[in-house]
C-alpha positions in Angstrom: -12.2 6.7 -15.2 -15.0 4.4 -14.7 -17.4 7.3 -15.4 -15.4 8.6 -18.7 -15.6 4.5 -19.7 -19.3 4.6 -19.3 -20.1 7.9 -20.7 -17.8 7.1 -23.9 -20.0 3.2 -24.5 -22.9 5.1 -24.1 -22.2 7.6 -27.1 -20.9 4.6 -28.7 -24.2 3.0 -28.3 -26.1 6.0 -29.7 -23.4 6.4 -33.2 -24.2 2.7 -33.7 -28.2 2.7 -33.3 -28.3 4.6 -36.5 -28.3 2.4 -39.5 -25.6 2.8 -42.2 -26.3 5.3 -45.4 -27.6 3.0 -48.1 -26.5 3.3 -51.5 -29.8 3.2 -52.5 -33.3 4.2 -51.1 -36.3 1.9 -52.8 -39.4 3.7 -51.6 -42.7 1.6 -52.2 -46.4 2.8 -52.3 -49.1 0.3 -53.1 -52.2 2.2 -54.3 -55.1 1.6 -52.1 -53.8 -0.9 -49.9 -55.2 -1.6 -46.9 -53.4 -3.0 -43.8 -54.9 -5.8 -43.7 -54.4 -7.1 -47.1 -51.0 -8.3 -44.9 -52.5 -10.0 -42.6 -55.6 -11.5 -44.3 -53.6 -12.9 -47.4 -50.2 -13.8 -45.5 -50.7 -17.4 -45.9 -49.8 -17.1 -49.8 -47.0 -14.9 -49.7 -44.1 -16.7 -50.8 -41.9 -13.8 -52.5 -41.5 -9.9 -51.8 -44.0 -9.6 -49.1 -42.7 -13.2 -47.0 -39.0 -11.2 -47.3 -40.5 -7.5 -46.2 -42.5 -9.2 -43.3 -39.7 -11.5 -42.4 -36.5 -9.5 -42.5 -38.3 -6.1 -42.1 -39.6 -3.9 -39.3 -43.1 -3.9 -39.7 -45.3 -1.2 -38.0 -49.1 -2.7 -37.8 -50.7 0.6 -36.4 -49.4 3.1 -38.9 -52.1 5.9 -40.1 -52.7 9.1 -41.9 -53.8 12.0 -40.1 -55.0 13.8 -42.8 -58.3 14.3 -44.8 -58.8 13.7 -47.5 -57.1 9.9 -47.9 -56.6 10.3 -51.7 -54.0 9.2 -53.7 -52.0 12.6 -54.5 -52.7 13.1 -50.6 -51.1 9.8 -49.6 -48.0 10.2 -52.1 -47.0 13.6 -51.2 -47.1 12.9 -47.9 -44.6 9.6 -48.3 -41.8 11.1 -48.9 -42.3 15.1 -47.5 -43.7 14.0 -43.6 -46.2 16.7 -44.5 -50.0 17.3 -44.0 -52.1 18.8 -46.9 -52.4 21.8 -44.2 -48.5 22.4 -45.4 -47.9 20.7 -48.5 -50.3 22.7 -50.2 -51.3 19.2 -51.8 -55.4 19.1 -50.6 -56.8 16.6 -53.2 -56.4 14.8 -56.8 -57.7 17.7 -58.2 -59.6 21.5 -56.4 -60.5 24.9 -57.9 -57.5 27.1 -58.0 -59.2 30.4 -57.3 -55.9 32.3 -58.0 -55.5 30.7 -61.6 -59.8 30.2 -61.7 -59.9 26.7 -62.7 -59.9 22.8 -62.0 -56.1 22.1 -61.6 -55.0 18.5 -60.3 -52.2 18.3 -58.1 -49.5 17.8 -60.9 -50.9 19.5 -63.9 -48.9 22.6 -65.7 -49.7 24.0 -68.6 -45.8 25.5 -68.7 -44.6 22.3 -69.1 -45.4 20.1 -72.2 -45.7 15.8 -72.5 -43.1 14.0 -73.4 -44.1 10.7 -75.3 -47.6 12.0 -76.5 -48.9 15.7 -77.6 -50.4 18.4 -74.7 -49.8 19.6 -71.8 -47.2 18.4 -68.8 -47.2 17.5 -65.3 -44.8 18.5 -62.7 -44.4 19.0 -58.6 -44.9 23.1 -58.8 -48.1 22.7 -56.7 -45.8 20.7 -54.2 -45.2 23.5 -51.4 -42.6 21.6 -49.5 -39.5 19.5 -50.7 -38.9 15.9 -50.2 -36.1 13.6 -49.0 -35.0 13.4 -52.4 -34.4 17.3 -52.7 -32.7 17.3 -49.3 -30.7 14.9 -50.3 -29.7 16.5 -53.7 -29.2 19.6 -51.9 -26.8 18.6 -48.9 -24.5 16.2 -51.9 -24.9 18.8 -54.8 -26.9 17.1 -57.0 -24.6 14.0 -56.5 -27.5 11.5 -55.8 -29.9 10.6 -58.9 -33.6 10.5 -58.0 -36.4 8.8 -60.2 -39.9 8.5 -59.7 -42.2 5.6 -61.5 -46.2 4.7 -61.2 -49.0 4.4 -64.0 -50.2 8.1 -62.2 -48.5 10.9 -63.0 -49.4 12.1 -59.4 -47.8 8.7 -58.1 -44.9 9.2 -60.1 -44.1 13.1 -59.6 -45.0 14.1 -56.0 -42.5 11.3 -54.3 -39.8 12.1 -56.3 -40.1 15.8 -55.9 -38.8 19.5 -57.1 -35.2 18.4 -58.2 -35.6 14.8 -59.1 -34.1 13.9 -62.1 -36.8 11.9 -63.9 -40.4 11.1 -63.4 -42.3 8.7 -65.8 -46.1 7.3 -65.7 -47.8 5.4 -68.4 -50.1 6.9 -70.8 -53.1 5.1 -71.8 -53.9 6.7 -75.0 -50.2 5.6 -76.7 -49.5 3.0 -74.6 -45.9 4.2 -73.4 -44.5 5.6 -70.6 -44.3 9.5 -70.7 -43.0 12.4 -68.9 -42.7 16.2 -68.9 -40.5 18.6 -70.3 -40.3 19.8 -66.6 -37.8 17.1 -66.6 -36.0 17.6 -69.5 -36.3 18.5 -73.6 -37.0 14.6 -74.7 -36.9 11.2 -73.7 -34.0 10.0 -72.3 -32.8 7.1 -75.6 -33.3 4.3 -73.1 -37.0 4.4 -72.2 -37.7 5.3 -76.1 -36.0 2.2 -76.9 -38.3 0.5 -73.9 -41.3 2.1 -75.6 -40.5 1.0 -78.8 -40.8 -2.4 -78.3 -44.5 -2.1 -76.7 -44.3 -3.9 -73.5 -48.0 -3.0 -73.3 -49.0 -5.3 -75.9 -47.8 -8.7 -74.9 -51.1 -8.5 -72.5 -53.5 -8.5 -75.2 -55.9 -11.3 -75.0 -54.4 -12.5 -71.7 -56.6 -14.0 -69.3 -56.6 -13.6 -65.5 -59.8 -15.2 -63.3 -62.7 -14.5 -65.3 -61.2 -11.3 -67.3 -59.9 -11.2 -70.5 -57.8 -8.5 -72.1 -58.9 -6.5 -75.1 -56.7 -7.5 -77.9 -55.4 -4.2 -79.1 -54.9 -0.8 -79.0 -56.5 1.7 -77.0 -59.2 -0.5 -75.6 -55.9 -3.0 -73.9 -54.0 0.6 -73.0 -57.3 1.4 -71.2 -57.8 -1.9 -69.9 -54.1 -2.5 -68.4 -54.6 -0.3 -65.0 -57.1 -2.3 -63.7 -55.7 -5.8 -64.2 -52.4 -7.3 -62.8 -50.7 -6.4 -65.7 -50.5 -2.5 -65.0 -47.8 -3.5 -62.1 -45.7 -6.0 -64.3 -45.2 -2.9 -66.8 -44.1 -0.5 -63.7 -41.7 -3.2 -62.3 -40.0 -4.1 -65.6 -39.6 -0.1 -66.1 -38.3 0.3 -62.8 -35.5 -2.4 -63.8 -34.9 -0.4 -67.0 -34.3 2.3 -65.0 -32.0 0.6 -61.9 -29.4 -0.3 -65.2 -30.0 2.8 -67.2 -30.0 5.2 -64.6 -27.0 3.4 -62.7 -29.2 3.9 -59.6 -27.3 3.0 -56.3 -23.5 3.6 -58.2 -23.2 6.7 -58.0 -20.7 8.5 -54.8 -23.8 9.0 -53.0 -27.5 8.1 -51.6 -30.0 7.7 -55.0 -33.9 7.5 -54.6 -36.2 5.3 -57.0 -39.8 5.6 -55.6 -41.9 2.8 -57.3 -46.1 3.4 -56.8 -47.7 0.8 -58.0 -51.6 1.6 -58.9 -53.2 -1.1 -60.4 -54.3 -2.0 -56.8 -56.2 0.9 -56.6 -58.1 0.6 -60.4 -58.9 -3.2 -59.2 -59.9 -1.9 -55.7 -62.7 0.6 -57.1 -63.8 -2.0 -59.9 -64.2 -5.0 -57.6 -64.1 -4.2 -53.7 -61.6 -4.8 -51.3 -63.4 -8.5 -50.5 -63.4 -9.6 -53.8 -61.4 -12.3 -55.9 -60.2 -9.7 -58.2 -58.4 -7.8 -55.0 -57.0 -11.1 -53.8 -55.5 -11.9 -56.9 -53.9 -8.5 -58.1 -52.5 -8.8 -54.1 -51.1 -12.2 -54.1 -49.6 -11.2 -57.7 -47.7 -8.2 -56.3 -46.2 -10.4 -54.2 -44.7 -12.1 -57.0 -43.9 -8.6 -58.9 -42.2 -6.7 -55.4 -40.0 -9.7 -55.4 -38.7 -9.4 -59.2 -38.1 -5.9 -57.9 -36.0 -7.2 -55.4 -34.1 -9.3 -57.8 -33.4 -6.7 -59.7 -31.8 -4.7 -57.2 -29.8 -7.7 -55.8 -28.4 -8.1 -58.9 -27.7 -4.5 -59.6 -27.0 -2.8 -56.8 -27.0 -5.9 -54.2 -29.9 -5.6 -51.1 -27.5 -5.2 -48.0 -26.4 -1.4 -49.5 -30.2 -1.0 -50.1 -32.9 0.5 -47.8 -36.3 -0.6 -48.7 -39.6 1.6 -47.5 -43.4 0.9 -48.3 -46.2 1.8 -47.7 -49.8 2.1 -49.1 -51.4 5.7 -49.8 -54.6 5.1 -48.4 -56.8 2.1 -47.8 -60.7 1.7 -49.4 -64.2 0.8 -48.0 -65.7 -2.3 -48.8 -68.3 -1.7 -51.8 -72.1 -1.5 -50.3 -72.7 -4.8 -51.8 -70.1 -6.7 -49.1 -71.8 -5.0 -46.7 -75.4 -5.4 -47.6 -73.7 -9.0 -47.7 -72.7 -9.0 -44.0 -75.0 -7.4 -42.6 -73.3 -3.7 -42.3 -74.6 -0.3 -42.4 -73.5 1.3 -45.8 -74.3 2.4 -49.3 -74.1 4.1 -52.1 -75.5 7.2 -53.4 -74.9 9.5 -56.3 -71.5 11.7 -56.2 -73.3 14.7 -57.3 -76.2 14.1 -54.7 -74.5 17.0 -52.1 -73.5 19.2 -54.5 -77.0 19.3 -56.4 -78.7 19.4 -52.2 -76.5 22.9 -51.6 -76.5 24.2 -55.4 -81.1 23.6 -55.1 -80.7 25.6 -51.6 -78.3 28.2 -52.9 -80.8 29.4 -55.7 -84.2 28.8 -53.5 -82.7 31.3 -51.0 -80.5 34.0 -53.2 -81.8 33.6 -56.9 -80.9 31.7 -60.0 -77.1 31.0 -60.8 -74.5 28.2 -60.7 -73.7 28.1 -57.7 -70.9 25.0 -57.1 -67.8 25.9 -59.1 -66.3 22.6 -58.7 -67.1 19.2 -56.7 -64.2 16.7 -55.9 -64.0 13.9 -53.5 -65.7 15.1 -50.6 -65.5 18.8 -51.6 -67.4 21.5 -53.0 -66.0 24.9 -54.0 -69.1 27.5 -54.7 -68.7 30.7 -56.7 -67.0 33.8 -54.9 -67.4 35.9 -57.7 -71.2 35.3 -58.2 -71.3 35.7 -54.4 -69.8 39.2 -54.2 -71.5 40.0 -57.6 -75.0 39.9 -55.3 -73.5 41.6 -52.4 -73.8 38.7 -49.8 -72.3 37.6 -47.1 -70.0 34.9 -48.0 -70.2 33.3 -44.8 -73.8 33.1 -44.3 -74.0 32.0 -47.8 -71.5 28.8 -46.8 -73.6 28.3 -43.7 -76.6 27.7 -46.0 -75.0 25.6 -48.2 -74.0 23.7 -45.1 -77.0 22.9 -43.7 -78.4 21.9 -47.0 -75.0 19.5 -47.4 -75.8 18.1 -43.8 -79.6 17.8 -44.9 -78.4 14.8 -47.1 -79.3 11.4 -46.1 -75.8 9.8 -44.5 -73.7 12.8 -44.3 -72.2 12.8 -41.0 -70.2 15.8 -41.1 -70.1 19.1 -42.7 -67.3 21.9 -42.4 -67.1 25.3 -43.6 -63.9 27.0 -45.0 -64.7 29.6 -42.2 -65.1 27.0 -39.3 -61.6 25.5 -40.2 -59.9 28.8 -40.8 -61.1 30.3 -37.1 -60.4 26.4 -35.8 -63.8 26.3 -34.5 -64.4 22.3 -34.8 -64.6 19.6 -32.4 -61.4 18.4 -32.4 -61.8 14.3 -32.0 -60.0 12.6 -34.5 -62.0 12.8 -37.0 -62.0 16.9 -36.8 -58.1 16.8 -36.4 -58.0 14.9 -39.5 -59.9 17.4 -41.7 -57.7 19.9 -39.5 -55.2 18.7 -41.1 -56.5 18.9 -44.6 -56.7 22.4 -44.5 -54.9 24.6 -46.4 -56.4 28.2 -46.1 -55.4 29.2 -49.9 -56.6 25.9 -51.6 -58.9 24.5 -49.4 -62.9 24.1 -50.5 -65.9 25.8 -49.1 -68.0 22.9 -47.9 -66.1 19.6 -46.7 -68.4 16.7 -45.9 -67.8 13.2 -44.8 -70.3 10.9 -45.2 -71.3 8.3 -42.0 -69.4 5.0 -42.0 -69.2 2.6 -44.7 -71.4 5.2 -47.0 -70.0 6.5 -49.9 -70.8 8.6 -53.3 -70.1 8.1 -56.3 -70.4 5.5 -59.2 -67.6 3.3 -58.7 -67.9 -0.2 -56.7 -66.2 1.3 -53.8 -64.3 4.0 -52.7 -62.3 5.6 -50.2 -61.4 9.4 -48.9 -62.6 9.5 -45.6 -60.7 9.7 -41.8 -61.8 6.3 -40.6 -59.8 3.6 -40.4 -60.6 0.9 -43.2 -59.1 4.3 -45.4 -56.5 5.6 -42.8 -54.8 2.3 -42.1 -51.9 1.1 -44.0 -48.9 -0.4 -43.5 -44.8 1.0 -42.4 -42.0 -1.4 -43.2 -38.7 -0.6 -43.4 -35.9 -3.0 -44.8 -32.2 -2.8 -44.5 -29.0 -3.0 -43.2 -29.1 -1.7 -39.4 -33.3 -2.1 -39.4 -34.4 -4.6 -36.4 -37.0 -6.7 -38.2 -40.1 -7.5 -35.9 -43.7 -6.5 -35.8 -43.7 -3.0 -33.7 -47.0 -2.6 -32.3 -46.6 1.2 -31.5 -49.1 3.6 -32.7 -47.1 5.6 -35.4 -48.6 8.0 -38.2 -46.9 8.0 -42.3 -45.6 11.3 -41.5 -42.8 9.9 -39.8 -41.3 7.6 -42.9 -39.6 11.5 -44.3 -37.8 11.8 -41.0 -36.8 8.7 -40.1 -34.8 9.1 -43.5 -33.6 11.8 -43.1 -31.9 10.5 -40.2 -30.5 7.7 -41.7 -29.2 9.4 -44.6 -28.0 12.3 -42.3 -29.6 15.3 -44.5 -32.1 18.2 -42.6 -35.7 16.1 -42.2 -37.7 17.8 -45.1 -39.4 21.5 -44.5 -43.2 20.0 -43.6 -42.2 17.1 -41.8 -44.0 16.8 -38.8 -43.1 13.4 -38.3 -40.9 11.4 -35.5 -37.9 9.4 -35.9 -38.6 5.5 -36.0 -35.4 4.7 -33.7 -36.9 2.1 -32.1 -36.4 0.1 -35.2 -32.5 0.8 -35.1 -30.2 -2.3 -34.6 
């Protein structure tokens, strides 16, 4: 009897550790935000990041193990527990050799915008589904799933295949849009939102030194990297919690909230500047209206809350030259115009580089095979040319990381991870530490840490608050989901299940 007694607490124990099915999930991603924007500013949070790091479980050695740390990267990853190796999701933007063109990771030209003239965006370049189509599979479309950013990419990829809505904001009419992937038109409620041009009570606003444009396109243009970009996503997102009726329906609903304007501040200014300080202490402020909202609507204890960041940033060359750090900048086409000058010294004139993004460089298979070469030997010239640059620290060809033959430290299981054999580039290259290319005052993409690092919290009923110093990677946000909502984890996830967090 005594054994039956303790066999039956025990499998008590276990049905209780799992926390109870919210109402609603709120799943947060802060644009380029570094973990350490937690610690380093923790002194003057007084609002939504004091509740998540008071009454939430708060993982401070959470990562990506993926390359490239991007934003569509980082997003699609929140919510799938998949690596760009699966997802199909390998950048912002590549060369699609099948349609034989720049795609980014959302656009379709079979779907048309909603809220301003061309074409859509939707999540068919998505190859796995997220925890808000598991969930609308298992309850039959019974749970309502909206996505929200200023990025289409930030908005769409959370939110996934069968979401019911996904909105960004569109610069050039200052509204909010989305695609007819979604549906024919606007739903009446956001063209009544629109209508009333949140986007203009910013003009002429000043924050620290800056001062908005007062109208118009220039303010549109102007409103993602200021504070203001957030204050427009948050007051949608309450639109949506009362229009939507998310979190009162008969079963689980998903709003993902990204909020980007930390990333457009972050590349303008550098993560050590006054401009990063103050968007960060004001998103304090703006996650906490957020909470408000949902109090009010759907009431916190029948809400789980998840952020997260998407990827972190380097400090711009100027901090370091400031501190006495190795780093840099040079120009972003600097490698690609290196292996493009090598290609035609060695085979003959041509354009060579069919497309160069991030830290990628796709080269011409057609041009290639039209000279009879050998594509591989042609991608090992280009490599050594790539590596030839001053401050490239690594170089990888598509047919090194489709045999596997690369050192596998972390940084090589990274860009391991990044591979996807149909989308992937021809040349990947990292630059050394703290060195970057491009135009913008910093920027971020790499496998080390300062872009790798971000923070895990989870709030809720059943959730253990603490800081959890266990080493844990992003991938395992989808599945420890999935097990609190009780649906099948989602078809990439290669993830874990955060139990230790379990009350």
């Amino acid at each position: 009897m005594k054994k039956i007694a303790l066999f039956l607490l025990a499998v008590t124990a276990l049905m209780a550790a799992t926390p109870p099915k919210p109402k609603l999930v709120l799943a947060i991603v802060i644009d380029q935000f570094r973990y350490d924007y937690l610690t380093r500013f923790r002194a003057e949070y007084t609002a939504g990041f004091n509740r998540l790091l008071t009454r939430g479980a708060v993982f401070n050695d959470a990562r990506y193990v993926h390359f490239p740390t991007v934003t569509a990267v980082g997003h699609s990853t929140f919510l799938t527990g998949a690596t760009p190796s699966i997802s199909g999701i390998v950048g912002n933007d590549w060369y699609d050799r099948e349609e034989q063109k720049h795609v980014t990771s959302v656009s379709d030209s079979g779907t048309k915008l909603l809220g301003d003239t061309g074409d859509g965006s939707s999540p068919h370049r998505l190859l796995v589904d997220t925890i808000g189509d598991e969930l609308k599979m298992s309850d039959h479309n019974k749970s309502h799933v909206v996505g929200i950013s200023l990025k289409d990419r930030a908005a769409i990829l959370p939110a996934g295949h069968s979401a019911d809505a996904a909105y960004w904001f569109d610069p050039k009419v200052g509204n909010f849009v989305s695609s007819t992937y979604y549906f024919a038109d606007l739903p009446g409620w956001v063209k009544d939102f629109n209508s009333a041009h949140p986007a203009d009570k910013f003009a002429g606003v000043k924050w620290l030194s800056h001062t908005m444009p007062q109208s118009g396109k220039p303010l549109y243009d102007a409103i993602d990297a200021s504070p203001f970009g957030n204050e427009l996503v948050e007051a949608f997102a309450e639109r949506a919690l009362q229009a939507e009726q998310l979190g009162k329906h008969d079963a689980t609903d998903v709003l993902t909230v990204s909020f980007s304007s930390n990333d457009y501040v972050g590349h303008a200014h550098g993560p050590y500047s006054d401009e990063e300080h103050e968007v960060t202490v004001r998103t304090d402020k703006v996650l906490e209206r957020l909470f408000q909202a949902v109090e009010s609507s759907v009431g916190l204890d029948n809400v789980l809350v998840v952020l997260t960041g998407d990827h972190g940033v380097a400090p711009s060359a100027e901090e370091d030259k400031l501190n006495h750090m190795p780093g840099g900048r040079l120009p972003g086409d600097t490698v690609k115009n290196a292996v493009n000058a090598a290609l035609v010294s060695k085979y003959g004139d041509g354009n060579w580089v069919k497309g160069s993004w991030d830290l990628s460089i796709y080269l011409d298979r057609d041009l290639i095979e039209s000279k009879h070469l050998d594509a591989a030997e042609v991608r090992r010239t280009a490599a050594r040319a790539a590596f030839g640059v001053q401050h490239v620290f690594r170089v990888y060809t598509y047919d090194q990381m489709l045999a596997g033959a690369i050192s596998l430290d972390d940084v090589g299981r990274r860009v391991t991870n990044g591979f996807n054999e149909r989308r992937s580039p021809d040349l990947t290259f990292l630059p050394e530490p703290y060195w970057m290319f491009g135009s913008s005052t910093t920027t971020h993409g790499t496998t080390f840490s300062y872009d790798n690092h971000v923070p895990v919290i989870f709030m809720g009923s059943g959730i253990r608050p603490g800081r959890y110093s266990e080493s844990i990677i992003v991938n395992d946000i989808a599945p420890t989901l999935a097990s609190i909502l009780d649906v099948e984890a989602p078809s990439g996830s290669v993830g874990r299940i955060l139990s230790e967090m379990f009350q």
